[in-house]
C-alpha positions in Angstrom: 3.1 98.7 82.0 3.9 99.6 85.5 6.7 102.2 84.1 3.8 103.8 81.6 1.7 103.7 85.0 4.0 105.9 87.3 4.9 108.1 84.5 1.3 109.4 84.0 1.0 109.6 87.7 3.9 111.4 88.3 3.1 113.8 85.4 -0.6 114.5 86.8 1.3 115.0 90.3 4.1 117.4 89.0 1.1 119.6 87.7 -0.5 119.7 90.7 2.7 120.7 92.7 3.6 123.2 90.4 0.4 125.0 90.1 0.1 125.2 94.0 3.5 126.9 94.2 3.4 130.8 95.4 3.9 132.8 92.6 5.9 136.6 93.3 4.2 138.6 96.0 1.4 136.1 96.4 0.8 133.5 99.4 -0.4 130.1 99.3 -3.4 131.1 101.5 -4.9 133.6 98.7 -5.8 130.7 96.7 -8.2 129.0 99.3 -9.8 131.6 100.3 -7.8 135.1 100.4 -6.7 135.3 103.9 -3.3 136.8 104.9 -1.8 132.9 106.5 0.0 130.6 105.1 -1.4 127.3 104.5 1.8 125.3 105.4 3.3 128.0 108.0 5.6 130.9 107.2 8.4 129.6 105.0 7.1 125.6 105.1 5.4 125.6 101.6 8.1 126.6 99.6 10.4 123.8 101.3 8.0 121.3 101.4 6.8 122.3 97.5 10.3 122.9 96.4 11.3 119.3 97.5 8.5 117.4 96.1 9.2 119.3 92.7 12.3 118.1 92.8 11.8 114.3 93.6 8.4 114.1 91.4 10.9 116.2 88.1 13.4 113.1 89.3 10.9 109.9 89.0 9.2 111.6 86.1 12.6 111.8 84.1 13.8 108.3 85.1 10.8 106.8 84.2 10.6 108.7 80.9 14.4 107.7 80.3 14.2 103.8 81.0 11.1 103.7 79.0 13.0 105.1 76.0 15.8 102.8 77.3 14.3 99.3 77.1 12.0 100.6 73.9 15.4 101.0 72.4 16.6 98.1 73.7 13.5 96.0 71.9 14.5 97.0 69.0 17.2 95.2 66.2 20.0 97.3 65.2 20.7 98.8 61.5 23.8 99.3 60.0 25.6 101.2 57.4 26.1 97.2 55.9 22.8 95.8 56.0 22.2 99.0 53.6 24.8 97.9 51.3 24.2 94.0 51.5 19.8 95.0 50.9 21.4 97.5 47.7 23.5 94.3 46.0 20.7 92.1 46.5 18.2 94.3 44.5 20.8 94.9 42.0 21.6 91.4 41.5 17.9 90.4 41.6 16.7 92.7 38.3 16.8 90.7 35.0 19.0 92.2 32.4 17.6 93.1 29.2 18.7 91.0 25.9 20.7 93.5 23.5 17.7 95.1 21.4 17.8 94.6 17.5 18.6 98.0 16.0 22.5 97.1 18.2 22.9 94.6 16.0 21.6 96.1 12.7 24.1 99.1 13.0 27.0 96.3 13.9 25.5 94.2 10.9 25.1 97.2 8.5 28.5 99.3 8.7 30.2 95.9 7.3 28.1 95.7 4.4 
């Protein structure tokens, strides 16, 4: 639960980094409020937005993969020979048909 937990939270946080990223030729500053300053100082958001990117994209895909990990864990292995050993059982398990009558009437009738 607390994995399923911090991978929401890191998802709804990776969003929210990346979408306050400069994009080309634009400042930070344009988006609250148009004026020609940086928010975070000359070169400090990019750092500082570049970073937590790359530590949210890191607990976001380790969370995701030890998730899949112990789900995978949970579950029983299948083989090629529990396949086989399942197909011998159904074959052995269907009642065989007695041999019908017309069998016997062609054996029965070429001797006479």
């Amino acid at each position: 639960m607390f994995l399923t937990i911090l991978l929401i939270v890191s998802a709804v946080f990776l969003v929210i980094v990346i979408l306050m990223q400069q994009g080309k030729g634009q400042e930070m500053g344009a988006v609250f409020g148009g004026s020609s300053q940086t928010i975070f100082g000359a070169s400090g958001a990019g750092n500082f937005l570049t970073k937590s990117t790359a530590i949210i994209a890191i607990i976001f895909m380790g969370s995701a993969f030890f998730i899949s990990y112990l789900s995978a864990a949970k579950e029983k292995g299948i083989s090629i020979k529990h396949y086989a050993i399942a197909a011998k059982a159904v074959k052995s398990t269907k009642p065989s048909l007695p041999p019908t009558n017309k069998t016997t009437n062609k054996s029965n009738s070429g001797k006479k």
